[in-house]
C-alpha positions in Angstrom: 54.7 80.9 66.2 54.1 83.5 68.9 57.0 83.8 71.0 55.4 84.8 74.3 52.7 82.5 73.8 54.6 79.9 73.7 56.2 80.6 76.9 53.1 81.2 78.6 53.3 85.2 78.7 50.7 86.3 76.7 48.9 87.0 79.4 51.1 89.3 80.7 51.1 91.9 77.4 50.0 95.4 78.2 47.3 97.0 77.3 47.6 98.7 73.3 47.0 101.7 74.2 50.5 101.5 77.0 52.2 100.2 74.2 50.8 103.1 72.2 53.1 105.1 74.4 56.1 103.6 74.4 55.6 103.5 70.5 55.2 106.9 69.9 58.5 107.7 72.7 60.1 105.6 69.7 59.0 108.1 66.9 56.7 105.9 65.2 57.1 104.0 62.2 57.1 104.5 58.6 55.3 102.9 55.6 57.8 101.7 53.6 56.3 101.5 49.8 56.6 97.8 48.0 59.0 97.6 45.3 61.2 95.4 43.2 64.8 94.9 44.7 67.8 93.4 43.6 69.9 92.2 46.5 73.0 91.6 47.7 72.4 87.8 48.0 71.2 85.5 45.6 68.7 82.8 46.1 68.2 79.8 44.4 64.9 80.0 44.2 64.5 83.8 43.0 65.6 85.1 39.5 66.2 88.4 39.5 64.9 91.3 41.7 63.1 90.5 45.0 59.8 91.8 45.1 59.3 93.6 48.8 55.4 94.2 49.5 54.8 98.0 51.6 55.2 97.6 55.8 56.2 99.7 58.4 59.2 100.3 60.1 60.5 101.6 63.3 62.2 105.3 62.7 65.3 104.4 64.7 66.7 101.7 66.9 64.5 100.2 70.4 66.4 102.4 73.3 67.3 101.1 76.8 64.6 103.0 78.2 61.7 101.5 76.0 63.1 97.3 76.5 63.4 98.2 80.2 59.8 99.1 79.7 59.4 95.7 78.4 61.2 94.1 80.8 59.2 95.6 83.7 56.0 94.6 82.2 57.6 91.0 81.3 59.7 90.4 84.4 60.7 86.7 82.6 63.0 89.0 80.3 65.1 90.7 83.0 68.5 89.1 83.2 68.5 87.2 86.3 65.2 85.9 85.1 65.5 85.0 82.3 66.1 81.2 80.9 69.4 80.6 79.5 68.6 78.7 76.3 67.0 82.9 75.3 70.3 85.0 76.3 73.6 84.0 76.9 75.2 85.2 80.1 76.5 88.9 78.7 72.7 89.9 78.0 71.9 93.4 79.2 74.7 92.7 81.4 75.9 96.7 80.8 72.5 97.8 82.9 72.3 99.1 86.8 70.5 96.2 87.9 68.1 93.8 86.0 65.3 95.8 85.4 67.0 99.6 85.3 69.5 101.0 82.5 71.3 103.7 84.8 71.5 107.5 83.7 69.2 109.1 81.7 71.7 109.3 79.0 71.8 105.8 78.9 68.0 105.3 78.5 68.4 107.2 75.0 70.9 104.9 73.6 70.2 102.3 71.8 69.4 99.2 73.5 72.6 96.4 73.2 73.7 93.0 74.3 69.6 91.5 73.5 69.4 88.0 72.1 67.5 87.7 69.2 64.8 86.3 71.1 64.2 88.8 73.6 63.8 91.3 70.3 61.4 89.0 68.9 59.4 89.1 72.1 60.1 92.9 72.9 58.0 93.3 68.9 55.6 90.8 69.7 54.2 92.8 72.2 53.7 95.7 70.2 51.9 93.1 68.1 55.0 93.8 65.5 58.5 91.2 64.4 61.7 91.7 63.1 62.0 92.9 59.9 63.0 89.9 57.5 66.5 90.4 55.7 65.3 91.5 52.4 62.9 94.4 53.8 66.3 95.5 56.1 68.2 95.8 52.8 65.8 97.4 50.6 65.6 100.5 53.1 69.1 99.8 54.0 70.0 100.5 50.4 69.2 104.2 50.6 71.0 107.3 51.7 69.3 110.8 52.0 68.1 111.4 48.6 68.0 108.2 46.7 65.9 105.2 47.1 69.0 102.7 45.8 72.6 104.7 46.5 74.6 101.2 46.6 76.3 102.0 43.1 77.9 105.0 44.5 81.5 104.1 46.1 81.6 107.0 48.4 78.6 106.3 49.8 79.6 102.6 50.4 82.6 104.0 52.0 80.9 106.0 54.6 79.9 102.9 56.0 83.4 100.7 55.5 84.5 103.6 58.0 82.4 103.3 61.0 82.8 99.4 60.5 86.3 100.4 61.2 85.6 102.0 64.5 86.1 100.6 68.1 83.0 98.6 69.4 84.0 100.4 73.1 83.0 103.6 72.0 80.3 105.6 73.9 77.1 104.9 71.5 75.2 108.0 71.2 71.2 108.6 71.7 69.2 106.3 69.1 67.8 108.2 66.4 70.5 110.8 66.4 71.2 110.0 63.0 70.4 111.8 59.7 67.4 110.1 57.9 67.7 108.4 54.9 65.1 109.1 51.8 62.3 106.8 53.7 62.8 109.2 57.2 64.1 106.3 59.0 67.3 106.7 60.8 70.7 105.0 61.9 70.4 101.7 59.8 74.0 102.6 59.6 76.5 104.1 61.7 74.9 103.0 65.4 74.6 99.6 66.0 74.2 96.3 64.0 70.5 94.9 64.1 68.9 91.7 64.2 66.7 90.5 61.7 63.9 87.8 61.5 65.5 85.2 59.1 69.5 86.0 60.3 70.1 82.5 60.7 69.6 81.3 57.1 71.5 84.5 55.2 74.1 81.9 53.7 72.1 78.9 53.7 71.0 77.9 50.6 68.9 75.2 49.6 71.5 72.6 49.0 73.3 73.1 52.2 70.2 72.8 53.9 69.9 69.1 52.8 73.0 68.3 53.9 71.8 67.9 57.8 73.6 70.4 60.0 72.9 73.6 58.8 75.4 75.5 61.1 78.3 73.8 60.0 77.5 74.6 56.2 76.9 78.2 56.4 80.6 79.5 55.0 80.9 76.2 52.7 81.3 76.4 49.1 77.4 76.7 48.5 76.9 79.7 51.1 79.6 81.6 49.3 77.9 81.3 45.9 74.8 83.2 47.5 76.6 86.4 47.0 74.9 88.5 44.6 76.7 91.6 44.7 80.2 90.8 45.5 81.5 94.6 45.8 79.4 95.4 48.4 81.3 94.6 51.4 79.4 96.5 54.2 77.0 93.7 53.2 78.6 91.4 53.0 80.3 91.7 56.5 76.9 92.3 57.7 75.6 89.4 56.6 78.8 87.2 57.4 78.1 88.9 61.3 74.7 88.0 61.6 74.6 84.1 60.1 77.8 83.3 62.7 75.0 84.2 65.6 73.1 82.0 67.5 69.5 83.4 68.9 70.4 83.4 72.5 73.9 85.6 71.9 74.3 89.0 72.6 77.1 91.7 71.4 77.5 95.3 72.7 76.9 96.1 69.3 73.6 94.0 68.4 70.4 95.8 68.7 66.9 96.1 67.0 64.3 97.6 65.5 60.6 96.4 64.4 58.1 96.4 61.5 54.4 96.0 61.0 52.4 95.1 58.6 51.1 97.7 56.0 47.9 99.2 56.9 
């Protein structure tokens, strides 16, 4: 379902080629090839590798500047706007006001404290979504030469260590990052980053019949999900993103959005 449809705001989307702009101030996307992918959780339903059809992906993380963008445009996003059942209290709370970051500096970084479904909106109006778990993972997976460098424990613990860093520090300009084998840049290293399907990462298809989802999530039939148990930057990932709820917001939460292949 369209998200800003539903809440009466597609009339309010800007015109393509204005979002053309503020696209191409993100550095585009790129086309991610299709592949078979083995990942880190398994699924009831799905024997072996995943297959992942070809889409498009943002280079880098949405900035402050861009979802201010968005927010002046869809003034039912701003903060003091805004209806409390979509943020929680704390979202974009670190801006000037409701509808402006601050310095310039801060425009570049990447935007923080969103709820899940101000992201979905903000790609919905670039006629785009959040990338789904398994697409996040597959280009997740790679470093700067390889398509697939989780079997490499050095590389796994390059990103143990910045999971290991304060959440208070200073976040640098989004996109700042080196790009990984698919030219995208900062899956790692910058912020965490919502996905489309967060809310069902550890819910599997028994603990969905049980009634209350929520509660079930860390229960004995969420654990088995785990595929590749040594892969704890995953892992805690994962674990991060199902304890969330779509209105919440963390100052370390942000997002980035796909499209369909062309």
């Amino acid at each position: 379902m369209n998200l800003l449809r539903s809440l009466g705001l597609a009339g309010c989307l800007l015109p393509l080629a204005a979002w053309a702009d503020v696209g191409g101030a993100t550095g585009g996307y790129v086309r991610i090839p299709g592949g078979a992918f083995v990942s880190a959780l398994k699924y009831e339903d799905v024997n072996g590798a995943v297959r992942i059809d070809a889409f498009e992906m943002m280079r880098r993380p949405v900035n402050n500047a861009e979802f201010a963008a968005f927010v002046g445009q869809h003034p039912a996003w701003q903060r003091d706007r805004v209806k409390p059942v979509f943020a929680g209290p704390d979202y974009l709370g670190h801006w000037a006001t409701p509808a402006r970051v601050g310095t310039a500096a801060q425009g570049a970084q990447p935007v923080t404290r969103v709820s899940w479904f101000a992201a979905t909106a903000y790609c919905e109006a670039q006629g785009a979504r959040l990338p789904r778990w398994h697409e996040w993972e597959y280009v997740a997976a790679a470093d700067r030469l390889r398509r697939d460098a989780r079997a490499d424990p050095a590389w796994r613990e390059r990103i143990l260590a910045w999971y290991s860093q304060p959440s208070s520090k200073v976040l640098p300009p989004a996109g700042a990052g080196e790009a990984n084998r698919y030219g995208l840049r900062d899956l790692h290293g910058l912020v965490w980053e919502w996905t489309e399907d967060y809310s069902a990462l550890l819910v599997t298809a028994d603990n969905r019949n049980q009634g209350d989802a929520e509660t079930n999530r860390f229960c004995g039939a969420g654990a088995l999900s785990i595929n590749d148990r040594d892969n704890y930057a995953v892992l805690m990932r994962v674990a991060m993103l199902s304890s969330l709820e779509g209105s919440n917001t963390t100052m370390n939460l942000g997002f980035r959005c796909v499209k369909e292949a062309k």
